[in-house]
C-alpha positions, 0 to 999 in steps of 0.5 A: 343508516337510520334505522326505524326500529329500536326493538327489531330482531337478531340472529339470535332471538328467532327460531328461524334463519335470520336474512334482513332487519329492513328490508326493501318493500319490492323485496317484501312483495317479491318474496311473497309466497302463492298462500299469501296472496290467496290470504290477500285475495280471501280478505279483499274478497270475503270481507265485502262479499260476507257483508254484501250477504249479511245485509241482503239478509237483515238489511240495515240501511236502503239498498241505494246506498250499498254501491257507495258502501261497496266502493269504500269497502273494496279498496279498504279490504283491498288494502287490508289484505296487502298489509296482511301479505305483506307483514306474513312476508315481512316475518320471513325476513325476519325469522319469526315464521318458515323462510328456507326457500326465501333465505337461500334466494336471499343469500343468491341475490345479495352475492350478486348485487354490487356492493353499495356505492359511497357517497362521500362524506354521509357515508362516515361513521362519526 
């Protein structure tokens, strides 16, 4: 398998247990702890709502114009606040933050998983 990353850590170079170099982006969003998605929530609420406060109180531009303002910012802070999530849960697979729970769950799911199908000729290592 290709892998996207040259530089991406090893077992033995992070301070926690190391369960998967790449792992699959549903397995980033199922291992997500409640903490990062209150850390998504706060971003995709706070970042709009502080703006929204700071410019009732100095306004900057005409108040007809904040709905097209908002309607950029939520989804962008929306999106923000995912990658956020997702890079704190990302860094679990990867050792570099606390991931117990997630390495046990990890080892139980991968013993139970069939093994990887080969597909015949791509599957050689030349």
């Amino acid at each position: 398998m290709v892998q996207f990353f040259s530089n991406l850590p090893d077992e033995e170079h992070v301070p926690y247990k190391f369960i998967a170099t790449e792992p699959h982006v549903k397995d980033i969003v199922r291992y997500m702890r409640n903490e990062d998605y209150y850390l998504w929530g706060a971003i995709a609420t706070g970042f709009p709502a502080a703006h929204w406060i700071w410019e009732r109180t100095v306004p900057s531009f005409h108040p007809k114009v904040m709905p097209r303002v908002m309607a950029v910012q939520i989804p962008f802070f929306f999106t923000c606040g995912f990658m956020f999530a997702a890079q704190r849960s990302l860094f679990r697979f990867w050792g570099w933050r606390e991931n117990g729970p997630e390495a046990v769950r990890y080892a139980q799911e991968t013993a139970a998983r069939p093994p990887p199908a080969k597909k015949g000729w791509q599957d050689n290592d030349w």
